[in-house]
N, C-alpha and C positions, 0 to 999 in steps of 0.2 A: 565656115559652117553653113551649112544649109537654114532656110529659112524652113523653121514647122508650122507644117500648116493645118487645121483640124475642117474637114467636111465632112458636112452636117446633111442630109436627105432622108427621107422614107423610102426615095424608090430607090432601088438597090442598083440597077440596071446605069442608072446616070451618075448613083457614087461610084460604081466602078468605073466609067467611064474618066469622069472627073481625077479618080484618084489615079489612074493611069497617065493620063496626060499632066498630070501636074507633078508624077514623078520622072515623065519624059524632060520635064523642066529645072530636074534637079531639087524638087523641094521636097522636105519628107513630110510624107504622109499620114494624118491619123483619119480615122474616119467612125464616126457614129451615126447609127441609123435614126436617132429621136432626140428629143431635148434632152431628159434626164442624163442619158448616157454623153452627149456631150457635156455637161456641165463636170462630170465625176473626169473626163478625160480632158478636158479643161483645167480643172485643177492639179491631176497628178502630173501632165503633161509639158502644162504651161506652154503653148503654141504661140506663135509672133502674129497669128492669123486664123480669123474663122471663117471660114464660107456658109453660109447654111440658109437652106428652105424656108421659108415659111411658114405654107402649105403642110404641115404634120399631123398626124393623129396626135392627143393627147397632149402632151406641151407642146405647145407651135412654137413657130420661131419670134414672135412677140416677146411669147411669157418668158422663150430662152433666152434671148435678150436682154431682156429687164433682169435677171439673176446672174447671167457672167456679169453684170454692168456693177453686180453687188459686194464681184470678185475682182475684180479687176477691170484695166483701161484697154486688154486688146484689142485691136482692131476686128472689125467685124462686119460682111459683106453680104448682104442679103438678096436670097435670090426668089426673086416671087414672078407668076404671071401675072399681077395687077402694075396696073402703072399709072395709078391716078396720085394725084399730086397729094388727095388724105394719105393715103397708104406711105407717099415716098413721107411725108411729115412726121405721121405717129413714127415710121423706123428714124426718123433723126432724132426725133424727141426723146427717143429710147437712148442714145448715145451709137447709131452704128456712124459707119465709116462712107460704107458705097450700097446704093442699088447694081443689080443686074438682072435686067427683065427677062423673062423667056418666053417665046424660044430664044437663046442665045448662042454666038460664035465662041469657042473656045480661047479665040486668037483675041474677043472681045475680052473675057475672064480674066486669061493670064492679062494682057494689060492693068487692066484695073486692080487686080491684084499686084502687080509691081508698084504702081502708083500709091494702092494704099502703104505697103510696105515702107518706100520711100518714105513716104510723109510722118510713117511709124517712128524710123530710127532716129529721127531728130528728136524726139517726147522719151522724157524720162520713163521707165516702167513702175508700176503701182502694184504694189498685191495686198488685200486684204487679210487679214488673220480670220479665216473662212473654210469650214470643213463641209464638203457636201453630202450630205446623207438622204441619199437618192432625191425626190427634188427638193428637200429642205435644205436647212442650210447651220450650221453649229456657229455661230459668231462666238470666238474668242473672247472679243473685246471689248461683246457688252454681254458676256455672259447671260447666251439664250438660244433658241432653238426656232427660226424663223420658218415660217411657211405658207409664203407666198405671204399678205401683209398681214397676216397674223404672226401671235409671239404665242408659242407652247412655255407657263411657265413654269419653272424650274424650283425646288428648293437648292442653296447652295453644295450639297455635297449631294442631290441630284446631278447637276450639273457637271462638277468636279468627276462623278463618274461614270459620266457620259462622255467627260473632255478623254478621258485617261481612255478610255476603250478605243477615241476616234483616233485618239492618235498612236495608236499603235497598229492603225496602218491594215486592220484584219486580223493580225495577228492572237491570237488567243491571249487571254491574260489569266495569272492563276487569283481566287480569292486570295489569299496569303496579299498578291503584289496588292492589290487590288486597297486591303486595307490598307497598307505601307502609305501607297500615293494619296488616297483621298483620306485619311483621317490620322494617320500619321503610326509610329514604329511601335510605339507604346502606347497605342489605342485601348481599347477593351473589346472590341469592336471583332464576333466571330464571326463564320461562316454564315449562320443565319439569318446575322441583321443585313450581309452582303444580298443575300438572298431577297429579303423583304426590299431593301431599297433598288433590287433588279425589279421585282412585281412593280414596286411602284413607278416606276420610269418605265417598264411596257405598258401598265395602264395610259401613261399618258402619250407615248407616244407608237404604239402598236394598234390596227383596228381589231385583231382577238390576240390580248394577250397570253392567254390558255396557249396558240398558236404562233410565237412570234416569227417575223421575218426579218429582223434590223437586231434584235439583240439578240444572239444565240448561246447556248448551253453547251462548254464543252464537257461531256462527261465527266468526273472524277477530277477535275483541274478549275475552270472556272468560268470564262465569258467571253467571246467575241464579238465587234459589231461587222453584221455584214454590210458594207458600205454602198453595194450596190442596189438597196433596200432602203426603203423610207418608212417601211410599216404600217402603210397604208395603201387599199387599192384605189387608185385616179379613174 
């Protein structure tokens, strides 16, 4: 099987390039232009390997770092124009893998991306119980809604139907399921308390609830979350 591998840049011109040559090498290809959007293709993906810039608008390659690292152990290859020994430090301390300075050879790239590999398949794999909702992040585990080191908190059947929405993947959920999952078959639980406990989790997690962008209304049925959406602008 091919090694996947996710590249990560804002300029578009050198993701394609990138992504060209590195499926000339047989590896498949995903490719994201920003942090948020790798993090989401990180997760549903799951790649043996990240490449990624820095240099980004909006989440750099730092802060994306620091959040795959909260997801999991892939490997993870940073490409910056700086090359001072702070910059190569803070990326270790982060947990990456490899620098690669530019301007760089491609013939330098694919190397070091073989080496990191290598050194990959020896290390067992890790995944967190981690959903991302555009750059936050839904921890399972300690039942919470993290963003960046803040915690959004939850009441428990908040939480519960937020889990139920994330993990259906986009997929629309009807109220009916809705009560079933988070309060159980013999609730008392209608339509309307679904409804108030929807307000109250875009209060907290939407910047104009009236407006949402992360919980959506599907007409005459019930709720989706848009996953590519965090509900807040950065």
């Amino acid at each position: 099987m091919c090694p996947k591998v996710l590249v990560v840049d804002d300029d578009r011109t050198l993701l394609r390039f990138m992504e060209e040559y590195m499926r000339a090498l047989k590896f498949d290809v995903i490719s994201a232009g920003g942090g948020a959007e790798a993090i989401r293709l990180a997760y549903s993906h799951q790649p043996d390997l990240v490449v990624m810039d820095v240099m980004m608008p909006g989440m750099d390659g730092w802060e994306t770092t620091r959040r795959l690292r909260e997801m999991s152990d892939v490997p993870i290859i940073l490409l910056t124009a700086k090359s001072s020994e702070e910059d190569k430090l803070r990326g270790f301390e982060l947990g990456i893998d490899d620098y690669v300075t530019k301007p760089f050879s491609f013939a330098e790239l694919s190397a070091r991306i073989q080496a990191v590999l290598n050194r990959a398949r020896h290390k067992p794999a890790e995944r967190r119980n981690l959903i991302p909702l555009g750059a936050r992040l839904l921890d399972l585990d300690r039942c919470e809604v993290r963003d960046g080191e803040s915690v959004i908190l939850l009441t428990p059947n908040e939480f519960r139907l937020l889990e139920v929405l994330a993990k259906s993947g986009g997929r629309p959920v009807s109220e009916q399921e809705l009560i079933r999952q988070v309060w159980g078959g013999d609730s008392q639980m209608d339509s309307a308390a679904v409804r108030r406990y929807v307000w109250l989790l875009r209060k907290k997690l939407e910047t104009d609830p009236a407006n949402p962008k992360l919980i959506m209304t599907v007409r005459g049925f019930g709720y989706r979350l848009e996953l590519g959406a965090s509900g807040t602008e950065k």
